[in-house]
N, C-alpha and C positions, 0 to 999 in steps of 0.2 A: 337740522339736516341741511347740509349744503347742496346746490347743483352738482351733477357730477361733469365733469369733462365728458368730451364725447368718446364713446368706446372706452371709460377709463373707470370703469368701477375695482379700485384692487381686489384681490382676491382674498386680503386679509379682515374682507366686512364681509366674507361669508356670515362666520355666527355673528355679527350685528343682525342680518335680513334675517336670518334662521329665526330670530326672534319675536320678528312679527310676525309668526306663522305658529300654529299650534301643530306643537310636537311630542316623538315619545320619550319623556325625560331619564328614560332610564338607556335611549340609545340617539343621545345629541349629535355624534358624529357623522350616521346617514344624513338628516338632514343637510348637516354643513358641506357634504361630498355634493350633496344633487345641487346647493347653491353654487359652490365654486363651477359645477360642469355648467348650468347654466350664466354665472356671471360672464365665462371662457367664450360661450356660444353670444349671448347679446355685446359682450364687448366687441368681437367679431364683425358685427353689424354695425357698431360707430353708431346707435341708437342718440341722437340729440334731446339734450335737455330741452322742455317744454313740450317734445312731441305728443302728438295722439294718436294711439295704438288702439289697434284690435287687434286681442289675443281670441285666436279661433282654439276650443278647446280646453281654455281655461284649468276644468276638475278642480281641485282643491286648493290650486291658488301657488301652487309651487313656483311654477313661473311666474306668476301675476307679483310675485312679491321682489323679486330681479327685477321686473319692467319697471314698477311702480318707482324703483331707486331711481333706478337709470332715465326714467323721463324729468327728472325731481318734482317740487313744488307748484310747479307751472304747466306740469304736462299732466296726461289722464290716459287712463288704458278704459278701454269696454271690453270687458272679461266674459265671455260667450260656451256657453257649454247645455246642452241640454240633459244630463245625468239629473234625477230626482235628488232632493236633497238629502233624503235619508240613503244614500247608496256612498259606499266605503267602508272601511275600518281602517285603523281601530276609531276614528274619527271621520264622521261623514261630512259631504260636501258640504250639508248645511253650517255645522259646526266651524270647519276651515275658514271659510267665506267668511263669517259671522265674527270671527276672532281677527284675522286679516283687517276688516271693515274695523275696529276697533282698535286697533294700533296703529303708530306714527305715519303710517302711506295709506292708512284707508279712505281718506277723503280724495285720495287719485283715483281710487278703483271705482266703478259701476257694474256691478255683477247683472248677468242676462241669463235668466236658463231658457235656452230656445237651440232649437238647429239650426244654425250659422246661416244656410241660404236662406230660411223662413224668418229671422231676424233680419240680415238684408232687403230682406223682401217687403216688409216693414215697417222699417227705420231711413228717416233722412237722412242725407249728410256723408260729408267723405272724414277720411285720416290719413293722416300721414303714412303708416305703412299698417300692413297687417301683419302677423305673427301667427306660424304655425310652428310650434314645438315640441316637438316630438308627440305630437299629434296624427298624422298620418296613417302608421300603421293601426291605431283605432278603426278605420275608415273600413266599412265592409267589403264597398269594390272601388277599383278606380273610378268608375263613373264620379263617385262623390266628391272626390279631388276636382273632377275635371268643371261639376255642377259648380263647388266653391271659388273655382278660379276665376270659372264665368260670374258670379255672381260678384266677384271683386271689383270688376273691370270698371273703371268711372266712380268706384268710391276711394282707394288709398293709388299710389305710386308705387310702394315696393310695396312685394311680400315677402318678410323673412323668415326663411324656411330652414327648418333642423330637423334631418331624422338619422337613424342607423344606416349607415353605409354598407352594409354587406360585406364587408372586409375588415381583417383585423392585424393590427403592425405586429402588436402582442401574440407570442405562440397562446397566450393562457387565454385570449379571446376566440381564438377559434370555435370550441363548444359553442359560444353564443351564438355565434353565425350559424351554424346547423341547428341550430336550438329554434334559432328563429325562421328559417327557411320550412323546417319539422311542422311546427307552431303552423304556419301558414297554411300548409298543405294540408292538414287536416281542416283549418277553419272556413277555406275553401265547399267546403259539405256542410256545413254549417249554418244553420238559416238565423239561428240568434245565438246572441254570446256576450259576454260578458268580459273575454280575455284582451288583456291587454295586447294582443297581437290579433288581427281580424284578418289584413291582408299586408304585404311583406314589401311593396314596391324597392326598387333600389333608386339610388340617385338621378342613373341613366333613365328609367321610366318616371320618376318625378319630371324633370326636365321636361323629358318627350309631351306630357302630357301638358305642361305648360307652355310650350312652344305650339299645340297645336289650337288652344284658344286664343294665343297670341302673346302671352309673357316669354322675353324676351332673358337669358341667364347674363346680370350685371358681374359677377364675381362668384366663387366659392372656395370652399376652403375645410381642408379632415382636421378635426382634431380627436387626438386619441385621448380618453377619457382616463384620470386617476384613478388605481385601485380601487379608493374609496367606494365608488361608484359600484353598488350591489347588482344592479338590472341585470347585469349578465348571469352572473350566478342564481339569482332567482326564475330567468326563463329558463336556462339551463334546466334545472333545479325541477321546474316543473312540465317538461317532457320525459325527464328521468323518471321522475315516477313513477312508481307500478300504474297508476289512475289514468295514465295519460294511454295504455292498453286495455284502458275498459271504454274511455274516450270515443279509440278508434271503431274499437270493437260497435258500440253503439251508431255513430257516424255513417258508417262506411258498407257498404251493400258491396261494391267490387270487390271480389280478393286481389286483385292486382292493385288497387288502391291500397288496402290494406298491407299488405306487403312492402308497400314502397314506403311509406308510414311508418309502419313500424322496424324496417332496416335505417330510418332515417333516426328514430331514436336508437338503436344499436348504435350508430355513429358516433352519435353526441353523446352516449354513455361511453365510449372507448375514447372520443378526441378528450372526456372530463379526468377519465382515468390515467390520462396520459400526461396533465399536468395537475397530478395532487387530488383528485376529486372534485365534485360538486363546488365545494368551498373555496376553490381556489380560482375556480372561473373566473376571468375579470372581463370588463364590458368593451363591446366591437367598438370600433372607431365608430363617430359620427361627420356627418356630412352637413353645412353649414353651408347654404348659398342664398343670393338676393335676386328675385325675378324683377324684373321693370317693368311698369305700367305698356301696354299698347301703345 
């Protein structure tokens, strides 16, 4: 494996990285879609050979296996996630990690299961930048964001941050945006969860919230994501549900809440129906920018 240029992993070593990673062989192309969106997102960033990363968020190594290229031989990610090892399918975190760690970039990785501020809190030492990717909307409330940023300050220079923009160029992205705004509003009632959307921030409130501990916005930049790319059609997918009205049902004590709830999946069942169904959803733009240390 050679050093890469900086910001220059092509996009045709998707399935090369795909394959340090444990996959499902009977559907190799998702993976190689969530590689290319991620190679598109860290090339973005101009990511330098030999850096050291913290990836805030880590899960299964998806990302961790893009960094680990793009810092090459010389550089090192601490890969940070507190999820149990037995939690995922059809492969759990353990397993992922575990396979990752034994292929051609595992001796870049260090895998951490802790929550990010309670690791910082912790552990010596700075890095070069941190990494949030598509990470965020995990995050139960903003406070967390705002706990992480503070707890950054005096250990990396940038943080490079990726999540869904709230906007979509594509008419067939649309559903996702309501899918996910949906998603939110109900997770808002929600004391535990497990869903991959917890709370919705947009760009403009990433920003805000980083401007007010003191990171400072270096650059940013939308990119709209390749078909490939399923996340939309699976959020989609799962507020359409009939389950996501027993969801509410469960959740939600106001009927005015309830209501708004569930005309919000009316939405995204009519904005899916209106290009093709469920299946043809494709995924919102994302929003890629670099905060600057204090």
């Amino acid at each position: 494996m050679s050093e890469q240029a900086a910001g220059n992993i092509p996009l045709s070593q998707a399935d090369e990285i795909t394959v340090y990673s444990i996959r499902d062989p009977d559907h190799p192309e998702i993976e190689v879609s969530q590689a290319k969106h991620r190679i598109r997102l860290i090339n973005s960033w101009g990511i330098q050979p030999g850096s050291r990363l913290l990836e805030i968020g880590c899960g299964q190594g998806t990302c961790t296996a893009v960094l680990a290229e793009a810092v090459g031989p010389s550089g090192h990610v601490d890969a940070v996630d507190p999820a149990p090892l037995d939690y995922g399918a059809p492969f759990t975190l353990g397993q992922a990690q575990e396979f990752l760690s034994s292929g051609p970039v595992g001796s870049r990785i260090w895998w951490h299961r802790a929550y990010p501020t309670e690791f910082l809190a912790g552990t010596e030492g700075t890095w070069d930048a941190a990494v949030l990717l598509h990470c965020i909307w995990y995050f139960k409330e903003p406070k967390v964001l705002e706990d992480m940023l503070n707890a950054l300050k005096g250990r990396v220079k940038r943080v490079y941050v990726a999540e869904y923009a709230l906007h979509a160029t594509e008419k067939t992205a649309v559903p996702h945006v309501l899918a996910a705004i949906t998603r939110a509003g109900l997770e808002a009632h929600v004391a535990e969860s497990e869903q991959n959307i917890r709370s919705a921030p947009s760009p403009t409130a990433i920003k805000e919230i980083g401007a007010k501990v003191g990171w400072s916005l270096e650059r940013e930049n939308i990119i709209v994501p390749e078909e490939g790319l399923l996340d939309g059609s699976w959020e989609t997918g799962g507020v359409a549900y009939p389950g996501f009205l027993n969801e509410i049902d469960e959740a939600i004590k106001d009927p005015r809440v309830a209501l708004s709830l569930k005309s919000g999946r009316d939405a995204v069942i009519a904005a899916a129906e209106g290009v093709g169904g469920v299946k043809k959803v494709t995924t919102m733009d994302v929003w890629a920018g670099v905060l600057v240390a204090p």
